[in-house]
KOLMIVEX-436384 format. One record per residue (C-alpha): chain; x, y, z. Coordinates in steps of 0.1 Angstrom, whole numbers, plus 5000, padded with zeros to 4 digits. Each point is the difference from the previous one (the first is absolute). Example, Ala and Ser with C-alpha at 12.3 -4.5 7.8 and 13.67 -1.06 7.14 Angstrom:
// KOLMIVEX-436384
node c:A&px:5123&py:4955&pz:5078 $
node c:A&px:5014&py:5034&pz:4993 $
***
This chain:
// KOLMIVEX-436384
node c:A&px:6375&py:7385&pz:3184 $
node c:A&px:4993&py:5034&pz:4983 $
node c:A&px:4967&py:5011&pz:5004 $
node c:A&px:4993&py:5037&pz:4979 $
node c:A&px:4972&py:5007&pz:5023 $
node c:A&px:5018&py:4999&pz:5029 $
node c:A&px:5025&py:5021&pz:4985 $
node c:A&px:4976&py:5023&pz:4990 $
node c:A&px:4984&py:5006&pz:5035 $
node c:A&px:5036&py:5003&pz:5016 $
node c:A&px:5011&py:5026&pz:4971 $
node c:A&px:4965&py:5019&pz:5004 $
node c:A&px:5005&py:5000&pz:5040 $
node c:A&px:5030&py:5013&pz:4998 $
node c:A&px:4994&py:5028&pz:4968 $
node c:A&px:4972&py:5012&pz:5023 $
node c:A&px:5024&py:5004&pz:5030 $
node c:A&px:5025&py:5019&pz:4980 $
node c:A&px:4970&py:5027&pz:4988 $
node c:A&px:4984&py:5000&pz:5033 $
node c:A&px:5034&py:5009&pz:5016 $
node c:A&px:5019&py:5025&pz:4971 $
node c:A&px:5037&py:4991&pz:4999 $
node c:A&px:5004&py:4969&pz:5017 $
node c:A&px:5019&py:4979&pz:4984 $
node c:A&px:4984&py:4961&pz:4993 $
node c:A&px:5018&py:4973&pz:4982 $
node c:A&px:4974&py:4979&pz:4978 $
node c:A&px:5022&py:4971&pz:5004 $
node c:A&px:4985&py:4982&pz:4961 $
node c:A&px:5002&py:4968&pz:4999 $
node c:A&px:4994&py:4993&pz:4959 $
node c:A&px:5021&py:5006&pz:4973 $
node c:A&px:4980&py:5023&pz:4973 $
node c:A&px:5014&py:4997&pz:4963 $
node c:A&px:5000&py:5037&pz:4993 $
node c:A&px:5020&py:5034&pz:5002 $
node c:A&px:4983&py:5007&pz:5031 $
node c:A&px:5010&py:4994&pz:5035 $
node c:A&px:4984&py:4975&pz:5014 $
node c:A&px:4994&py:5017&pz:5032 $
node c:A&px:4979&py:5025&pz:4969 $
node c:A&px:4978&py:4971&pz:4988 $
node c:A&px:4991&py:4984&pz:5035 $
node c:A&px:4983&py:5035&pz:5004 $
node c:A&px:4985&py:5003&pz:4966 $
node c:A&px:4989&py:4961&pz:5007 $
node c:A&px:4983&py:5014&pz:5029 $
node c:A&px:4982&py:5033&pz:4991 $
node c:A&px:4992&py:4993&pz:4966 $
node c:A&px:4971&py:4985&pz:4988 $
node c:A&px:4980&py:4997&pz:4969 $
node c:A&px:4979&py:5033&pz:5014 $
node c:A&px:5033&py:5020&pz:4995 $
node c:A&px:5019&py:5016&pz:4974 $
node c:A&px:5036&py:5006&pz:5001 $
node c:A&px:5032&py:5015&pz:4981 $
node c:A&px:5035&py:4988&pz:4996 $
node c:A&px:5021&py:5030&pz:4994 $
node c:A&px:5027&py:4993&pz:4972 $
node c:A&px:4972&py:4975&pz:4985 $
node c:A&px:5019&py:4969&pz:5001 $
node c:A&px:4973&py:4977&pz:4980 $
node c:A&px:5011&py:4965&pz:5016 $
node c:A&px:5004&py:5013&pz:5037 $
node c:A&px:4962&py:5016&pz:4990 $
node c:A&px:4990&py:4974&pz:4990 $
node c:A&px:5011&py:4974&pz:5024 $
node c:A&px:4982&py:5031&pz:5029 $
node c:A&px:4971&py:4992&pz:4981 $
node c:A&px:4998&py:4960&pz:4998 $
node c:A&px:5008&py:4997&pz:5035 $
node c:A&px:4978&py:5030&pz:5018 $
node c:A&px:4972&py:5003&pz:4966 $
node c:A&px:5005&py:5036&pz:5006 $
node c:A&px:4996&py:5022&pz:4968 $
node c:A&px:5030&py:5023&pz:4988 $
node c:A&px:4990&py:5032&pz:4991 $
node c:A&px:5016&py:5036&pz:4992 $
node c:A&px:5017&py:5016&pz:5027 $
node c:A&px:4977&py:5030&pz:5010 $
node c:A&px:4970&py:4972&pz:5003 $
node c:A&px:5017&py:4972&pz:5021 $
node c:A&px:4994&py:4990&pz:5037 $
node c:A&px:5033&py:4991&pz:5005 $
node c:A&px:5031&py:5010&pz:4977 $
node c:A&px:5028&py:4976&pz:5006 $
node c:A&px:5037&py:5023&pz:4999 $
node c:A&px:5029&py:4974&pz:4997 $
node c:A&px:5034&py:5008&pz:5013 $
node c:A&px:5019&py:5007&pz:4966 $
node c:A&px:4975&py:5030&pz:4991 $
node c:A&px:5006&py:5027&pz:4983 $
node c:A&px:4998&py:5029&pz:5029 $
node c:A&px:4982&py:5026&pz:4977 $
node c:A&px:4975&py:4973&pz:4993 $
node c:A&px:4999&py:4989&pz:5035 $
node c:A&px:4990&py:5037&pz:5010 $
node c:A&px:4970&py:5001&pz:4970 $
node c:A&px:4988&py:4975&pz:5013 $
node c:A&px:4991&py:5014&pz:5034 $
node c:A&px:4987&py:5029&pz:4980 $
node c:A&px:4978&py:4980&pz:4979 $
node c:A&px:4991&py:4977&pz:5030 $
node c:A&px:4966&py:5002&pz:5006 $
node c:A&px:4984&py:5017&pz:5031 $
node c:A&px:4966&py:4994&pz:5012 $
node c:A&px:4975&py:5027&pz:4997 $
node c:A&px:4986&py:5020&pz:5029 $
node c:A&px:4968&py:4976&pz:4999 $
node c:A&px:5019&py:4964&pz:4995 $
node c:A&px:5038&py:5009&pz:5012 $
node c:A&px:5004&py:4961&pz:5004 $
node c:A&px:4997&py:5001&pz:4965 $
node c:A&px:5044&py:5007&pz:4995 $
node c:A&px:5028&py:4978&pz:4989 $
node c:A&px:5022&py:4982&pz:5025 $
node c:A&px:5036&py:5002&pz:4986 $
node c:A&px:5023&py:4971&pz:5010 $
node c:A&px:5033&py:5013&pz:4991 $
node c:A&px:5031&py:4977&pz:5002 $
node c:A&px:5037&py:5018&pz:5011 $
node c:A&px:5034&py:4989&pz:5011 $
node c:A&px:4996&py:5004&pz:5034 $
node c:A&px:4981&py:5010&pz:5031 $
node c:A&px:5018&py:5007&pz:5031 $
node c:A&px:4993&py:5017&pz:5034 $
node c:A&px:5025&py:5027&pz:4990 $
node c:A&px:4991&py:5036&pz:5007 $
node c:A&px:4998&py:5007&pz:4960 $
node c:A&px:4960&py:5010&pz:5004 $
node c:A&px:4979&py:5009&pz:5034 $
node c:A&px:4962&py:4987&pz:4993 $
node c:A&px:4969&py:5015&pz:5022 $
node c:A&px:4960&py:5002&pz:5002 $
node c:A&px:4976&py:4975&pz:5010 $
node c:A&px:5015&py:4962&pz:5011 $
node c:A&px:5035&py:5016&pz:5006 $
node c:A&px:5013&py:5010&pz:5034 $
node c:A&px:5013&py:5031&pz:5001 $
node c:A&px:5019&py:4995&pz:4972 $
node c:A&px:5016&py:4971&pz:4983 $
node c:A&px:5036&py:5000&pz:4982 $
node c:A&px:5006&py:4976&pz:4964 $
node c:A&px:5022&py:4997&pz:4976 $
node c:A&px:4990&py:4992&pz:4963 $
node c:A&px:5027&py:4998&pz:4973 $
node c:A&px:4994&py:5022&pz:4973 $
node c:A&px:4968&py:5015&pz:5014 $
node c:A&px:5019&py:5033&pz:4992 $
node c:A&px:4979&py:5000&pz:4963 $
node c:A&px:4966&py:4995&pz:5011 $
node c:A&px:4992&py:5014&pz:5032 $
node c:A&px:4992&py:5032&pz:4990 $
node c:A&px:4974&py:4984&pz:4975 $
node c:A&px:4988&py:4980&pz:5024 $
node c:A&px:4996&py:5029&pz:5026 $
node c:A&px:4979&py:5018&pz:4972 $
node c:A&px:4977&py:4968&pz:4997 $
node c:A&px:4990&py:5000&pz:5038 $
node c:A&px:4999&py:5038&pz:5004 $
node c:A&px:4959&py:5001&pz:4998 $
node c:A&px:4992&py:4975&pz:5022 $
node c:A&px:4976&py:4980&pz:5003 $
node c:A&px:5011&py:5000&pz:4966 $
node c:A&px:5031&py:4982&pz:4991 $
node c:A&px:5024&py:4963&pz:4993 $
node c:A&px:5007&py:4977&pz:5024 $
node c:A&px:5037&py:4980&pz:4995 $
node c:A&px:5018&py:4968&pz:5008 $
node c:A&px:5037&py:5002&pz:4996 $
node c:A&px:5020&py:4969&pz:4997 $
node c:A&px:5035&py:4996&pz:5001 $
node c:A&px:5018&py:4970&pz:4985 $
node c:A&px:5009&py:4988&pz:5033 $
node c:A&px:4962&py:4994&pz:5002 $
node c:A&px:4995&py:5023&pz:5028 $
node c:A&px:4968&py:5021&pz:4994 $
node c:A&px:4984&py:5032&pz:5018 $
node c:A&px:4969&py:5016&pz:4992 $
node c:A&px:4992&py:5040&pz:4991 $
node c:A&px:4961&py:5007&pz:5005 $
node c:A&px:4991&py:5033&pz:4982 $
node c:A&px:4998&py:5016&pz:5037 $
node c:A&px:5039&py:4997&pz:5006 $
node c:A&px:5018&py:5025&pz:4994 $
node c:A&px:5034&py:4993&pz:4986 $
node c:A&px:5028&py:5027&pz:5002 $
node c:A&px:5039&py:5000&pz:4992 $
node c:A&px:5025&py:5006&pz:5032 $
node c:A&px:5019&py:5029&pz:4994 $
***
């Protein structure tokens, strides 16, 4: 029998492992079929962290996918540079997929909780050497790959340079593996 809540727990337990622990690699294993563009690996975590408290923004502004977001979580959609969690499907263009870590927004030095998460959907993740990942919750240092990640680290470097300002990420591949990128992680191409 499929029970949502359960799913929900399991998919929370296991988000939170992946930021706790940069750059290990979780699979979110869904167990529902979503209607939409999205993975569904995507909409287990948006049925998860979103709430009717929360705001979020579905780059490339697909109105049924943003709507069905919205029926199912009762989160709000809202412009880009005011969301709490922008939503970056795989098929994005890459110049938009770097504004929007631009535009993301931050926190402020007296509420820096108060930044966008960015789940961002890719081909693949791997443990190939592609990118070495250090700071807090990594051991010395941790090694990932992320297809295409070529167009939007450098934007995503710039958004977690001022720390404790910054975005936190969830990358999901379509394999519905997950890992998680806390604004304290550093992320840095292998030369």
């Amino acid at each position: 029998m499929h029970n949502k809540v359960i799913d929900s727990q399991r998919v929370f337990r296991k988000i939170l492992d992946s930021l706790s622990r940069p750059g290990k690699i979780v699979a979110l294993d869904t167990t529902f079929a979503y209607r939409t563009t999205l993975l569904d690996e995507t909409m287990d975590i948006l049925m998860t962290l979103l709430d009717r408290e929360v705001t979020f923004h579905l780059l490339g502004e697909e109105a049924a996918t943003t709507e069905e977001i919205e029926i199912r979580t009762l989160a709000r959609a809202s412009r880009l540079e005011d969301a709490d969690y922008i939503i970056i499907p795989k098929a994005t263009n890459q110049t938009l997929l770097s504004t929007a870590f631009r535009q993301a927004k931050r926190g402020t030095l007296l509420d820096p909780n108060h930044n966008a998460t960015v789940i961002l959907e890719t081909e693949a993740i791997s443990t190939d050497a592609s990118y070495v990942l250090s700071g807090p919750g990594v051991r010395e240092c941790q090694w990932v790959g992320i297809a295409a990640a070529d167009s939007w680290i450098a934007a995503r470097n710039e958004a977690v340079a001022e720390f404790p300002l910054g975005i936190d990420c969830f990358i999901v591949d379509q394999g519905g593996s997950c890992i998680g990128l806390p604004r304290t992680t550093v992320l840095e191409g292998v030369s």
